[in-house]
N, C-alpha and C positions, 0 to 999 in steps of 0.2 A: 471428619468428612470422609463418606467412604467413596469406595475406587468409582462409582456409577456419577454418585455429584462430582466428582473430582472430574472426571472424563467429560462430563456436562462444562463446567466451568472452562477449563483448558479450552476446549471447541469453541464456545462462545466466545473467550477472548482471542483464538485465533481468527474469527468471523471477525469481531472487531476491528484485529490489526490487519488483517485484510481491505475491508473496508475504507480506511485509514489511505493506505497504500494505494488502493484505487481513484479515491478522492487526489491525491496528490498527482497521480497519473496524466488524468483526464483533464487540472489543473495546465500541468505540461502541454499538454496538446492542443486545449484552448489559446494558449501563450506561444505557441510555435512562432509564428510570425509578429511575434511584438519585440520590438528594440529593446536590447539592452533587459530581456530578460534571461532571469540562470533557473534551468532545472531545478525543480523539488527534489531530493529523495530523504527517506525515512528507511530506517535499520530498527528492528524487533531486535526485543531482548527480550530473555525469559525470566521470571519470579524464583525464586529460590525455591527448593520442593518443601520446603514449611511453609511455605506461602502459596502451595496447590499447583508451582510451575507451569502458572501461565504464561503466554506470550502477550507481548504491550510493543504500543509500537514507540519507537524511542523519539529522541529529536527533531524536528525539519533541520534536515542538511542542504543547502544550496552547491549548487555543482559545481567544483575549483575548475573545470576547463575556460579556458580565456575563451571569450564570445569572437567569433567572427566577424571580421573588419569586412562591409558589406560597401562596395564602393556606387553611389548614385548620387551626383552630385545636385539632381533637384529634389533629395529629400529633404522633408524639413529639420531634421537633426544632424544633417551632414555638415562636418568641421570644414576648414578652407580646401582640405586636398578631396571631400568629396566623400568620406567616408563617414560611413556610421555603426556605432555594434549591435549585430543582431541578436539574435537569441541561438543557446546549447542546444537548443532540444531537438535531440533525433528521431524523429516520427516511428522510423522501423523500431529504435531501442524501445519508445514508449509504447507501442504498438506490442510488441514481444511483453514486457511488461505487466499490460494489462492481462493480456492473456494468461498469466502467470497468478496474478493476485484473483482472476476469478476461478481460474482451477484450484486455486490452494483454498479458496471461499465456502469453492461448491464440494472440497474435500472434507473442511471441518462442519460443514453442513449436513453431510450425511453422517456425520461421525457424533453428531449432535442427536439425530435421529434415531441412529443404530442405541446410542446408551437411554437414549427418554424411552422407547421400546423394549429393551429390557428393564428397567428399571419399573415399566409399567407391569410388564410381565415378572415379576420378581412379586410385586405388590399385590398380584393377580394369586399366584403361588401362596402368597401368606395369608389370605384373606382364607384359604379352603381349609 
């Protein structure tokens, strides 16, 4: 594979595990206000460099913070003293987040474009 397809691949799968990460996001956010839900997150890992060192996004990890004890005692899931668990998820954290997986998105997207461009240009040079 040489260094043009390789830098193609690598970016694509960084688009990917972006993607990935955003889907999880946006997940969170939908879910903010539902009981007794835990945060998504997911951690990249990279491929071995014989395997082109791509990035993949690894596991769903749910978030170990204990849920907040939300005290209303006319809700419907509320135990005898009134309380019930809400949901982890910090709007600002997921909010920073997203912002984070479409800049790292729109990073490997032009980084995708830059090597199809040369690589076009390369093919351009051989042709003469």
């Amino acid at each position: 594979m040489n260094d043009l397809t390789r830098m193609l691949a690598v970016s694509a799968s960084g688009m990917e595990a972006q993607s990935h990460r955003l889907r999880h996001v946006s997940e969170n956010i939908a879910n903010a206000d539902t009981p007794g839900y835990r945060r998504k997150t997911v951690a990249f890992s990279t491929l071995p460099e014989w395997q082109g060192g791509a990035v993949r996004a690894g596991p769903l990890r749910l978030d170990p913070r204990p849920l907040p004890m939300i005290h209303d005692p006319g809700h419907v899931l509320a135990d005898a003293t009134g309380h019930y668990a809400g949901s982890n998820v910090d709007l600002l954290v997921e909010i920073a987040d997203a912002r984070e997986a479409q800049r790292s998105y729109e990073a490997n997207l032009r980084l995708f474009d830059q090597a199809r461009q040369m690589q076009s240009a390369l093919l351009d040079i051989l042709r003469r």
